[in-house]
N, C-alpha and C positions, 0 to 999 in steps of 0.2 A: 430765302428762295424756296418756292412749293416745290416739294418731288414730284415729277412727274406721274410718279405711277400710287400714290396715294393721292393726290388731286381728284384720281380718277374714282376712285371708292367713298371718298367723304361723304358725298352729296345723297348716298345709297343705306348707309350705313345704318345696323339695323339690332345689330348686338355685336356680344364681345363671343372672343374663345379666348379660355384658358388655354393653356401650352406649356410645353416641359421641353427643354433640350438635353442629350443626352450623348456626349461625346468625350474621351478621354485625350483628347486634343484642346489642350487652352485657347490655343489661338484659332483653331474651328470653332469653338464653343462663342469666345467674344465675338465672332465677326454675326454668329447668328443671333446672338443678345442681343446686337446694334440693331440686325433687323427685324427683331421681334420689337424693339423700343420704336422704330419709324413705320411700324404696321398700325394702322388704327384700331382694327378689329381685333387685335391680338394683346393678349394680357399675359405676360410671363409668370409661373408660378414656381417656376424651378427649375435651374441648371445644376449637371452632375454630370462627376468626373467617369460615372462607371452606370452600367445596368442596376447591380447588385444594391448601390449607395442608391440610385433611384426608387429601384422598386420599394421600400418600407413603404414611402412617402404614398407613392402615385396610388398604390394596392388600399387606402385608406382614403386619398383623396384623387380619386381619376381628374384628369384634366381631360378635355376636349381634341387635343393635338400633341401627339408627343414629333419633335424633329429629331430623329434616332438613328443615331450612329452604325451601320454592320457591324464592322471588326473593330471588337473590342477584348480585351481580358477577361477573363473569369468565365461572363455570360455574354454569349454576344447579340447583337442587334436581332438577326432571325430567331435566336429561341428566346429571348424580352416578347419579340412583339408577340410569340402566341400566348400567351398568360397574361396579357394587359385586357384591363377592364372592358365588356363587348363592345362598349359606346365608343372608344377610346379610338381615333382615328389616327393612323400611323402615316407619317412621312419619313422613307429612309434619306441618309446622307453618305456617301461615302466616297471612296477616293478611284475605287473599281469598278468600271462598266459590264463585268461580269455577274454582278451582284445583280443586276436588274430584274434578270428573271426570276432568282428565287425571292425579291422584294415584292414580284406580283405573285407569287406562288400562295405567298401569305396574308394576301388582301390586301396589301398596301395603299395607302391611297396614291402616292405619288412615290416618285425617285428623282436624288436631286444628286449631279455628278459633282465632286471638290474638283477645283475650288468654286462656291456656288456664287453666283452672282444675284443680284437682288431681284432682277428679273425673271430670272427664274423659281426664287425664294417665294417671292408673292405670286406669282400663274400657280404653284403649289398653295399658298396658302389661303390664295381664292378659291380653288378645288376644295379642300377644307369648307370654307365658310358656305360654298353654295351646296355642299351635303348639307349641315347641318341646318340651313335656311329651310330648304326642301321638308326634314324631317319635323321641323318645327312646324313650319307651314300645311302638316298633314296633317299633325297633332289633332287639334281641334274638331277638325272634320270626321278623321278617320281612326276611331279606334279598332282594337280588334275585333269586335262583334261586324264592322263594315270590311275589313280586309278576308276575316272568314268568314261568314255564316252557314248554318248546316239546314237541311233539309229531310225529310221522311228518309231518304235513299240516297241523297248527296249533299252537299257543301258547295258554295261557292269562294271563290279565289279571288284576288285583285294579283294579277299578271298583264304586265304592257298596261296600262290607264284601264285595264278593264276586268270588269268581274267575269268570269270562268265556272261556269256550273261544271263542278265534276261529281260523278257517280262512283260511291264506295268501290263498287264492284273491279271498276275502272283503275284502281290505284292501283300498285305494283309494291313501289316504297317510297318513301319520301327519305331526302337526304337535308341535315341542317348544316349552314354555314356559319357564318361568321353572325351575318345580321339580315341572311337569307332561308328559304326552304326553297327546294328543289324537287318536283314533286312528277313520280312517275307513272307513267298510266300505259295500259297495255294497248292502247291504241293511238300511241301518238310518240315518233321514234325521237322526238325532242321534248325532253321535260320541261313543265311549269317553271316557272321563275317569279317568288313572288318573296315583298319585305313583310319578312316573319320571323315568330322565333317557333325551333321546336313541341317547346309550351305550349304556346296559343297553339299550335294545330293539333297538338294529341289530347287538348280538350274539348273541340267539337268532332273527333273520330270516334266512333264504337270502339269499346274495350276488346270487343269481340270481332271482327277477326283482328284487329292491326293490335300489335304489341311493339315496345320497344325492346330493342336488340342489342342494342349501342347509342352512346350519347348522340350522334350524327345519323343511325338510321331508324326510321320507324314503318316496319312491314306488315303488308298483306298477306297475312298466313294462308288466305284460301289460294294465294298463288303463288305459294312456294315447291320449289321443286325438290329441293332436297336438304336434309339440316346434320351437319354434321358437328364433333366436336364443338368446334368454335368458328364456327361459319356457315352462313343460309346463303343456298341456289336460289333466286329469283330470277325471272325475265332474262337467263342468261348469266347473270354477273355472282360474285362471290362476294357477300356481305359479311363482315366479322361481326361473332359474338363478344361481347367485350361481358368480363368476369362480372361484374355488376349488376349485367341482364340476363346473364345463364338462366338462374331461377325464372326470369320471367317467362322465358321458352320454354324449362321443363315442365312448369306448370300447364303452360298452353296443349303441351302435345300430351299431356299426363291427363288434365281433361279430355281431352279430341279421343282418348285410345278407350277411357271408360265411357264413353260413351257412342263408340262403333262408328268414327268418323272418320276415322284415319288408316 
């Protein structure tokens, strides 16, 4: 007899995802084995009884979709999922509806409540697939040279389906996410929202004024307000210095003072 709800994907079907399950519950574990085995698109490359026993594996060979456990021993489900490879798309599982918001705290793609039924298993694991449909389907067309390109005095963005001229001048700081930048301008009290990585945008900014400060921020020194120890005043907000980019601030303002800018 056809499953009802893999009838519905066959016809579509366009690639596969890897997948990892990750729960110290046996019989949690096999019930999501059965339905990673009647999912078309999904290829199981790994169940584990713990975080700890997973990560060797995963941290060498990322998979596409881990289905991950909260509470677990050792390491649990929230501090797994921020050290899993950037590509690496999270679906929680757990047995507490309290859990939910710190699962979207962490970017999760979905939450699945125990005990899971299969219906909800695949609405999650089609979330999955139609990310990474999307990112493949951009692929080709849009690399980072089309998401940013820079100009004499700005750059432009790909935010909402659309390119975004922004003016150096104009920035404040930019914040990175997961598989995001977030990007702030002194004249517009909602940030940019564009898929990016850090990288790609502090390669078409001037060296000069934007510096990084922290792995997540990268600032407009001409519009800082105040820098202390281990943290930059901007547009208001308190940015941390993180120990790795101290040097790059001293240097900034160590130039700016020799040369009567500051």
């Amino acid at each position: 007899m056809l499953n009802p709800f893999t009838n519905t994907i066959n016809h579509s079907l366009k690639m596969q995802l890897t997948c990892a399950i990750i729960d110290d519950e046996p019989l949690a574990r096999e019930l999501l084995e059965s339905y990673v085995d009647k999912t078309p698109f999904l290829s199981l490359q790994g169940s584990y009884a713990s975080a700890t026993e997973a990560w060797g594996k995963i941290s060498t060979q990322p998979v596409d979709v881990i289905f991950l456990d909260i509470q677990m021993p050792e390491l649990s489900g929230l501090e797994f999922s921020k050290v899993v490879p950037v590509n690496t798309r999270i679906i929680f599982t757990t047995a507490f509806s309290q859990y939910a918001l710190d699962g979207y705290k962490v970017n999760a793609l979905d939450y699945l409540l125990k005990p899971v039924s299969y219906s909800d298993f695949l609405a999650a694991a089609q979330k999955a697939y139609s990310w990474f449909e999307k990112t493949t389907q951009a692929a080709p067309t849009e690399d980072v040279g089309e998401k940013i390109s820079e100009q004499a005095d700005s750059f432009f963005v790909k935010s909402d389906y659309k390119l975004v001229r922004v003016r150096y001048e104009e920035v404040l700081y930019i914040e990175g996410l997961k598989d995001y930048v977030k990007i702030y301008l002194t004249n517009n009290a909602k940030p940019l929202l564009s898929l990016s990585s850090m990288h790609a945008v502090e390669e078409h900014l001037p060296a000069h004024p934007f510096i990084r400060i922290h792995r997540s921020f990268l600032v407009n020194m001409n519009h800082v307000e105040m820098i202390e120890r281990s943290q930059i005043v901007i547009g208001g907000k308190h940015l941390p210095i993180s120990e790795s980019y101290k040097e790059n601030v001293q240097s900034y303002v160590r130039g700016r003072l020799l040369q009567g800018r500051m």
